[in-house]
C-alpha positions in Angstrom: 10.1 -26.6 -1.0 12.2 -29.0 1.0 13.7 -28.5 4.4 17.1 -28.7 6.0 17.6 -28.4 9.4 15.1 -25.3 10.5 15.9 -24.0 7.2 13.6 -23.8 4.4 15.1 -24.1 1.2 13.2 -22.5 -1.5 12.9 -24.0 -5.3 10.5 -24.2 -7.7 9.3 -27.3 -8.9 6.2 -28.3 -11.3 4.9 -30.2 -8.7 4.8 -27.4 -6.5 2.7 -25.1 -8.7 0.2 -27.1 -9.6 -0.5 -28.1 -6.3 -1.6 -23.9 -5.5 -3.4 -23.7 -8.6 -6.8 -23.9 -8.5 -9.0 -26.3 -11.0 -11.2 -23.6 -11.7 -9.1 -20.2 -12.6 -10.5 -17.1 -14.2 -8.7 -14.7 -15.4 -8.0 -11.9 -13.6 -7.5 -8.2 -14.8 -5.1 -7.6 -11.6 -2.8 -10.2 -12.6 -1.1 -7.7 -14.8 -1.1 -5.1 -12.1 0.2 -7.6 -9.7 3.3 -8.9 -12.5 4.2 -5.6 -13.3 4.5 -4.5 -9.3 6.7 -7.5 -8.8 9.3 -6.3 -11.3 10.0 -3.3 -9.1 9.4 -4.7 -5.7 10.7 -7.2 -3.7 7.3 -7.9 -2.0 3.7 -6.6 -3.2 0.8 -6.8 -1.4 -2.7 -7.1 -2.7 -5.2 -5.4 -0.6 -9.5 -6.0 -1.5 -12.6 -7.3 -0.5 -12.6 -10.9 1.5 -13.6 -13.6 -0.9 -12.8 -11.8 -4.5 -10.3 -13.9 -5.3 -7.5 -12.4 -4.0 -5.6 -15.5 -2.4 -6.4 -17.9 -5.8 -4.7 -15.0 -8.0 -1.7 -14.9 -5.7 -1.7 -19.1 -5.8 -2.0 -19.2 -9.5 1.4 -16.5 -9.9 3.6 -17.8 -7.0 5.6 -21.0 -7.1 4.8 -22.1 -3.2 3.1 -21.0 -0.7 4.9 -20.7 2.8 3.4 -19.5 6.5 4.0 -16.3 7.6 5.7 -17.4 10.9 8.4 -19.2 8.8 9.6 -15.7 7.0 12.6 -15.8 9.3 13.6 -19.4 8.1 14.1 -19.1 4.1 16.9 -19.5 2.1 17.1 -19.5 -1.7 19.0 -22.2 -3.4 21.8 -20.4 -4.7 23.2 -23.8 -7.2 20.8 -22.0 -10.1 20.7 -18.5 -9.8 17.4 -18.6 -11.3 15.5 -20.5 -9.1 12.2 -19.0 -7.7 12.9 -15.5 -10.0 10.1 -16.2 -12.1 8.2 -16.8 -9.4 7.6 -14.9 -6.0 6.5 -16.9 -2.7 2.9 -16.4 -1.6 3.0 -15.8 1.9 -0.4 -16.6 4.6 0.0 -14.2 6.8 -3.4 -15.1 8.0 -4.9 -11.8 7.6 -2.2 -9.8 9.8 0.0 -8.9 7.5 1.5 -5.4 10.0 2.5 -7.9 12.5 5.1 -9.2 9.9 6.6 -6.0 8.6 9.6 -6.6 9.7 10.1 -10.3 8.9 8.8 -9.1 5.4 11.4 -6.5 4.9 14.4 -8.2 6.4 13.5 -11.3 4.4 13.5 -9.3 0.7 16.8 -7.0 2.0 18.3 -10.1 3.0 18.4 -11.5 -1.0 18.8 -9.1 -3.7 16.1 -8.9 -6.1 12.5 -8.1 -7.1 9.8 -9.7 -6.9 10.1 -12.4 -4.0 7.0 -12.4 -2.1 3.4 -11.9 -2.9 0.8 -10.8 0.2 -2.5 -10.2 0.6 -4.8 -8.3 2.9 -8.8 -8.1 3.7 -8.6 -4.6 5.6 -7.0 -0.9 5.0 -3.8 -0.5 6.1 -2.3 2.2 7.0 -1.8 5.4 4.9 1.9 5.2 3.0 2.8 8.2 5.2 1.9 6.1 8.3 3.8 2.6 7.7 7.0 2.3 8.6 9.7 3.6 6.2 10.5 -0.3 5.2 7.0 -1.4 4.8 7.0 1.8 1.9 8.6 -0.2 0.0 6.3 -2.9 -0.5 4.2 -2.2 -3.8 0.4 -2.3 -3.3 -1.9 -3.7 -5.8 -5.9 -2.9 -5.4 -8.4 -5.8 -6.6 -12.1 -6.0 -6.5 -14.8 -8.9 -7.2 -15.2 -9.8 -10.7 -16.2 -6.9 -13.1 -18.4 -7.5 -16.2 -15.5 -8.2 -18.2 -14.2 -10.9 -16.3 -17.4 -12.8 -15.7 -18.0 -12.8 -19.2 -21.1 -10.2 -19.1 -18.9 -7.5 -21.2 -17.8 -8.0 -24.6 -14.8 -5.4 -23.4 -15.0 -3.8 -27.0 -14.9 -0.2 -25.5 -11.4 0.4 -24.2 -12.1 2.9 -21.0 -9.0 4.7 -22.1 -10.7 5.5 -25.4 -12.8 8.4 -24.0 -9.5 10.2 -23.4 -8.3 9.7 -26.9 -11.7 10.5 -28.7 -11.3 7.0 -29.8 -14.7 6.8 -28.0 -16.5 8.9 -30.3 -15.5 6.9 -33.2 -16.3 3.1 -31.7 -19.7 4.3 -30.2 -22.1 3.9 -32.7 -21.1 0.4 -33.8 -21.4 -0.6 -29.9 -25.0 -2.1 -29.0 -25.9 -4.0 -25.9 -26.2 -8.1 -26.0 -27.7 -8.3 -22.3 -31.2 -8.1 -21.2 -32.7 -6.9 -17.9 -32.9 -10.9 -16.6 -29.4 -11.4 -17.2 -28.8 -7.7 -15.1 -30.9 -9.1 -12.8 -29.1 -12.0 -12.5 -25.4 -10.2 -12.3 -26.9 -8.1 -9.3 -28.0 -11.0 -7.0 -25.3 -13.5 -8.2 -22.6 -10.8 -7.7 -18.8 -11.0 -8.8 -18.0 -13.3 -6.2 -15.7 -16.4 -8.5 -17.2 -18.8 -5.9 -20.7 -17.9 -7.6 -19.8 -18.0 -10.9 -21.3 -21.3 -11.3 -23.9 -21.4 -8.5 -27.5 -22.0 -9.0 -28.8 -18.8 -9.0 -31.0 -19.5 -5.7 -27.7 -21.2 -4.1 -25.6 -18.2 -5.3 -27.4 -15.5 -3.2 -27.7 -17.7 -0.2 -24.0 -17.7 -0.3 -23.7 -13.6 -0.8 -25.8 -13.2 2.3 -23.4 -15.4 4.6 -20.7 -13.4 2.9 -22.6 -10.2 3.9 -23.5 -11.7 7.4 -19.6 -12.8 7.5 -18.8 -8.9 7.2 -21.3 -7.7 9.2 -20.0 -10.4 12.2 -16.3 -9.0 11.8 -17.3 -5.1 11.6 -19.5 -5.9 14.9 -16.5 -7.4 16.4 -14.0 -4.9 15.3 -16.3 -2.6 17.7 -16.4 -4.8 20.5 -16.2 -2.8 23.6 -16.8 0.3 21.8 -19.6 2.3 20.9 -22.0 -0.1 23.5 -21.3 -3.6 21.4 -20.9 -6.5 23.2 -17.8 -9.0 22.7 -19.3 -12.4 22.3 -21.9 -10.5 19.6 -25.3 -11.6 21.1 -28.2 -12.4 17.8 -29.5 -9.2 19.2 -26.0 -7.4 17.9 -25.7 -9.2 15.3 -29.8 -8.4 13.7 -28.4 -4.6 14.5 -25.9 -5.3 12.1 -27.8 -6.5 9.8 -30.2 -3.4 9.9 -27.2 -1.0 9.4 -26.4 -2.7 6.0 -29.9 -2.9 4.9 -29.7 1.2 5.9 -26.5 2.0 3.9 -28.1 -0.2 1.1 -31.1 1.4 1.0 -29.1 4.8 0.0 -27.0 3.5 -2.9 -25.6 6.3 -4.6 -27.3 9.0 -2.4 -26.0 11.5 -0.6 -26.9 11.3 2.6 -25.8 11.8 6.3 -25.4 9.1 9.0 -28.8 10.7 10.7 -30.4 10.4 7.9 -30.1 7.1 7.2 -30.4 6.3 10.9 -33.9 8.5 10.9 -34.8 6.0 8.3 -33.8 2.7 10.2 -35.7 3.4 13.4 -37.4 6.3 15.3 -35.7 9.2 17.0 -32.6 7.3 16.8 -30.3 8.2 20.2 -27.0 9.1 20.2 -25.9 5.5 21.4 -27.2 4.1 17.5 -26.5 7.1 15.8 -22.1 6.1 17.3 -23.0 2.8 16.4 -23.7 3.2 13.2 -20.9 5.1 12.3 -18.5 2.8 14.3 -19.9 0.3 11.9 -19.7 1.9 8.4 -16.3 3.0 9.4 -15.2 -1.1 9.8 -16.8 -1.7 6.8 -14.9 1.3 5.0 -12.1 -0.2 7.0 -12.8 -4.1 5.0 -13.3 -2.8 1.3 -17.3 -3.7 1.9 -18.5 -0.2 0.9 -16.6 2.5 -1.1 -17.4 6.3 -1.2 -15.7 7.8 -4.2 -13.5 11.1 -3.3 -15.3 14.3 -4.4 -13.2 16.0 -7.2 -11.9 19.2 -6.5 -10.8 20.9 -10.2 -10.3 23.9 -8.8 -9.9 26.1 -5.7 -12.6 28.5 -6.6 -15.2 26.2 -6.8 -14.2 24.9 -2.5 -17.3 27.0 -1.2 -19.7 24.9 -3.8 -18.0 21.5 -2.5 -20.7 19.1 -1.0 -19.2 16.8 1.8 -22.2 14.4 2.0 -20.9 10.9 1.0 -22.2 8.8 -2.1 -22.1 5.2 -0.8 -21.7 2.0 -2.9 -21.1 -1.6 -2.1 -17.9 -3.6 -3.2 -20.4 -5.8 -5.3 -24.3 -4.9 -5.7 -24.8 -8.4 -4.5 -23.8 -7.1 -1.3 -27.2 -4.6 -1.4 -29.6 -7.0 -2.7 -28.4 -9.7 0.4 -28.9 -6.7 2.7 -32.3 -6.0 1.6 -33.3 -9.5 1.5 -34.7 -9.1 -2.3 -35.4 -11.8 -4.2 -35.0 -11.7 -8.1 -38.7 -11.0 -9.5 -38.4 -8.2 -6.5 -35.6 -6.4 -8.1 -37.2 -6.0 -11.9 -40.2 -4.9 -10.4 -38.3 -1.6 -8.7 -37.4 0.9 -11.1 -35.7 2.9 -8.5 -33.9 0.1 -6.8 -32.9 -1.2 -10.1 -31.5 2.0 -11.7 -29.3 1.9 -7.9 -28.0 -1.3 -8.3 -26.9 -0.8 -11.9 -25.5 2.3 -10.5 -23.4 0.3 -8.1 -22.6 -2.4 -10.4 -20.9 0.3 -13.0 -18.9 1.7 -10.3 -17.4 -1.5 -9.8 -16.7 -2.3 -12.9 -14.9 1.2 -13.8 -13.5 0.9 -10.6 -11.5 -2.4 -11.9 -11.3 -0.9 -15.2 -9.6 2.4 -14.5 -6.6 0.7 -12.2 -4.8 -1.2 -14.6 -3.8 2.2 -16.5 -3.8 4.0 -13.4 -6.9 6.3 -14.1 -8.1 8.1 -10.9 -11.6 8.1 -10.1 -13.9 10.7 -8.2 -17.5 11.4 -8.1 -18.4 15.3 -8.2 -21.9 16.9 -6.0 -22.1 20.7 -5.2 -24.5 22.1 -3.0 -26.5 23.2 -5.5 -27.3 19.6 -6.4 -25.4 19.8 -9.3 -23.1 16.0 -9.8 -21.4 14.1 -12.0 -21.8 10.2 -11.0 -18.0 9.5 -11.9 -14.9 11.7 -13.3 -12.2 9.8 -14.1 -8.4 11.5 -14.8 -5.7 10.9 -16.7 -2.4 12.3 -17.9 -4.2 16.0 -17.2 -7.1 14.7 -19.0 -10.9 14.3 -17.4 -13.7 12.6 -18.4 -17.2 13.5 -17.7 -19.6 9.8 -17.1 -23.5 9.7 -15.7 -25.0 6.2 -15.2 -28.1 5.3 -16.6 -30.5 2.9 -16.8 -33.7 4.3 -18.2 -33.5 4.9 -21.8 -36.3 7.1 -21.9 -33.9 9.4 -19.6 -30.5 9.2 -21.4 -31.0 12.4 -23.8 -32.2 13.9 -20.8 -29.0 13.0 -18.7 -26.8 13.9 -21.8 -28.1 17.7 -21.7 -27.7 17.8 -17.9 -23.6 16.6 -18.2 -23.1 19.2 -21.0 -24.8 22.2 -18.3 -22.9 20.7 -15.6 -19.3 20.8 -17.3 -19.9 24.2 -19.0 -20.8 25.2 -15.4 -17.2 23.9 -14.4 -15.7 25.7 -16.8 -16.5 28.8 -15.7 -14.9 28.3 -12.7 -11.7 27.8 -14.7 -11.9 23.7 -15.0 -10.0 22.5 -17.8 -11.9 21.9 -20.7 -13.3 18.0 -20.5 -12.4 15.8 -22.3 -14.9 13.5 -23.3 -18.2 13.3 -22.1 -20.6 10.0 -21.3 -23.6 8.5 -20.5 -23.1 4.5 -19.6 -26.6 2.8 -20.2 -27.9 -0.7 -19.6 -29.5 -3.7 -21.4 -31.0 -3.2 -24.9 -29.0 0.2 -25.3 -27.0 1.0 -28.3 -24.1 3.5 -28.7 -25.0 6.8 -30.4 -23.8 10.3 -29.9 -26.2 13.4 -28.2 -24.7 16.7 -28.3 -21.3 15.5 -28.5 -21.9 12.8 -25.5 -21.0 9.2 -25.8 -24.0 6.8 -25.1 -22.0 4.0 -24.1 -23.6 0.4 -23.0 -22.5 -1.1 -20.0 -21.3 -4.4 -21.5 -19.0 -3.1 -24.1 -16.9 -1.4 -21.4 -13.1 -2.5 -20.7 -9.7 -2.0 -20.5 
């Protein structure tokens, strides 16, 4: 990048990309989501969680990296023609990227060609519907912290696209888990943060929690002067905080109301904390800290069955145990806490998994309590998946999928798929009743 004048004058030099890259890289699974976007759009932005990586992946694919406020002074060196087309520019918009919509979109209609600028964002933006019509054209690319694949915990032997092909059936019963209840121990409380990765454990989960107390501090302040909460964020404000994400964490998986949870944080809860604490979740719906999978709705006649209550899961169980203020030897002694965690962890991974082939994923819960943790659709296809981590419960767990999807199909669901039960350390792949029994760490893409 050189300048001339006020005009920055774009080229791409060796220098200039290793000076971006990081030492330390890991490998990414969005980085093919991310190259493939850029062949159709002039700009993409990558939208996740604060600190999972987001800005290293969009260093280590872009040739510079330029400031936001300086959109408005590019030009591309036209002597080569290909000059920065390999490339895009990474551009800081410092966490604001609506405010430069229209720089964005003047400054890719202003050179032909895809691929030019790479963006990315800590909070929800709008709906598609909602965004200008030029922002629409900006591709969006989804990223989470590091799955079990990527931080070397899954052997990735298990294609997640295999349980649509029946491949799944085939590979299961050569699969057998390598991990062992420390080492899922360990993933909960070190998390899939890359800045962990190689952390002392003990110095790894003091660094989750200032991420969590990070998150709590900018939902708290993304409320200021609503819903009673003060703008300079007093420790008082800041412990309430804390208690709502010990609250939510507390009901992994569960589905619960607000009141319910709020009944459980404190005593006849007023109205006052009951606002707050929905003013709070919402800002950390809002920041990619918790996610509550959609509710899957086959068909029409099953609407009067439908169960609204949300299932809640952190972006990374690390997230949980911080809030909770566990310690390691804590966790392995709580069955129940531990079969949540593993819960949340294997949402997050098939989360990450499912969005490089564009799989959707929903959870399913009727009002009679039946549920299916996670269905996942392809192509017309679905697939069936309950999590785990008790083997003594897994033939169980397989009987209670097959009910459940015979149940479905008597309210004219399409015939599923492929059924499967994901399980944890020590587990080995077999097949009950026509169900997969998949371990964790051989899932991947």
């Amino acid at each position: 990048m050189s300048a001339a004048g006020n005009t920055m004058v774009i080229t791409e030099t060796k220098d200039t990309v290793n000076s971006i890259v990081p030492h330390v890289y890991i490998q990414r699974l969005a980085q093919k989501r991310i190259s493939d976007a850029l062949v159709h759009r002039g700009a993409v932005l990558v939208e996740g969680v604060a600190h999972c990586g987001k800005q290293t992946l969009a260093r280590q694919l872009s040739a510079a990296v330029i400031s936001a406020n300086d959109l408005g002074d590019i030009t591309f060196n036209t002597e080569d023609t290909n000059s920065c087309s390999s490339k895009p520019l990474f551009v800081d918009t410092g966490h604001n990227t609506p405010r430069y919509w229209d720089d964005i979109a003047y400054a890719v209609r202003s050179r032909t060609g895809e691929g030019l600028f790479l963006l990315t964002e800590d909070t929800v933006l709008q709906t598609r519907k909602e965004l200008p019509i030029y922002a629409r054209e900006i591709g969006h690319v989804r990223m989470g912290t590091l799955s079990s694949l990527e931080s070397g915990v899954s052997d990735g032997s298990l294609p997640l696209q295999s349980l649509f092909t029946g491949e799944s059936l085939h590979i299961c019963k050569g699969l057998e888990s390598s991990s062992t209840q420390e080492l899922l121990v360990n993933a909960f409380s070190r998390g899939g943060w890359p800045a962990t990765q190689d952390m002392p454990l003990n110095e790894a989960m003091e660094f989750v929690t200032e991420i969590l107390r990070g998150f709590v501090k900018e939902a708290l302040q993304g409320m200021s002067g609503n819903a009673g909460i003060d703008e300079d964020l007093s420790e008082k404000t800041i412990n309430e905080g804390m208690l709502f994400s010990s609250g939510i964490a507390q009901f992994i998986d569960m589905p619960v109301t607000n009141l319910e949870i709020c009944k459980h944080l404190i005593e006849n809860p007023d109205e006052a904390f009951r606002s707050r604490f929905a003013a709070f979740q919402e800002q950390l719906n809002k920041a990619y800290v918790i996610e509550n999978p959609i509710n899957w709705k086959p068909t029409k006649l099953l609407e009067s069955r439908f169960s609204y209550l949300p299932r809640r899961y952190f972006a990374d169980p690390s997230l949980a145990v911080a809030a909770l203020g566990l310690k390691p030897e804590s966790i392995s002694h709580n069955p129940r806490l531990m079969g949540s965690l593993f819960k949340n962890l294997v949402v997050r991974d098939i989360s990450e998994y499912a969005r490089t082939p564009g799989i959707s994923l929903f959870r399913y819960n009727d009002k009679s309590n039946k549920s299916i943790d996670l269905v996942l659709e392809w192509q017309g296809r679905w697939c069936a998946i309950m999590i785990v981590l008790d083997p003594q419960e897994v033939q169980n767990a397989a009987k209670t999928l097959s009910k459940t999807c015979s149940y479905l199909e008597e309210y004219k669901t399409p015939l599923v798929t492929s059924r499967a039960i994901i399980t944890g350390p020590g587990s080995h792949g077999d097949i009950i009743d026509g169900v997969s029994i998949l371990p964790f760490d051989c899932l991947g893409i």
